[in-house]
N, C-alpha and C positions, 0 to 999 in steps of 0.2 A: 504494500500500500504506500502510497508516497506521503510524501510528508505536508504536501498540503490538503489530500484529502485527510490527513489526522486530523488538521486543524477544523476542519469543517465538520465534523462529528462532533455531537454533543458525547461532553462528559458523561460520565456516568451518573455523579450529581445530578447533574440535568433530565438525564434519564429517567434517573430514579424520582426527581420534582413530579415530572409530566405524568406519571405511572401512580405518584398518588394523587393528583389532582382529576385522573382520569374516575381510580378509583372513588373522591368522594361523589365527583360527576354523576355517577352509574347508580350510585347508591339514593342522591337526589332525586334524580330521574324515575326511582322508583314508585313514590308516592304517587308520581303524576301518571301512570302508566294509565290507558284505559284498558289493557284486556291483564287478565292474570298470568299470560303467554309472553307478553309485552313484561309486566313485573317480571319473570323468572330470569328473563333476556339481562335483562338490566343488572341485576343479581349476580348470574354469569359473570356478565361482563368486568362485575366491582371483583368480583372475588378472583378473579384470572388478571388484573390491574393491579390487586395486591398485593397475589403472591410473586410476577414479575419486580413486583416492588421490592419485596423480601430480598428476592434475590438479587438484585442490583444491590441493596444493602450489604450482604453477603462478598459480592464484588466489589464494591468501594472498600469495603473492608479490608479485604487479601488486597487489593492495589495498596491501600495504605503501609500493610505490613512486609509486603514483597519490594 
């Protein structure tokens, strides 16, 4: 990969911001759902935004200690 496409990749901070803002997103979205198909989607969506989340945490992590 070159070294300007590094720079144009978000951190993984970054990552990890958008991955929880994703997931509070999904979680709001809930309430407003009209079908309970619609509600489960949303649900999906937060709990799959959050464990991405974890796991970028997880990554920042070992970056920080590696």
């Amino acid at each position: 990969m070159s070294e300007r496409a590094r720079e144009q990749e978000p951190s993984t901070r970054e990552l990890r911001r958008r991955k929880a803002e994703e997931a509070t997103g999904e979680h709001e979205a809930i309430e407003g759902s009209a079908t309970p198909d619609e509600a489960r989607q949303h649900s999906r969506r937060a709990d799959k935004a959050a464990y991405l989340e974890r796991k970028l945490a997880e990554r920042e992590r070992s970056e920080r200690e590696g």
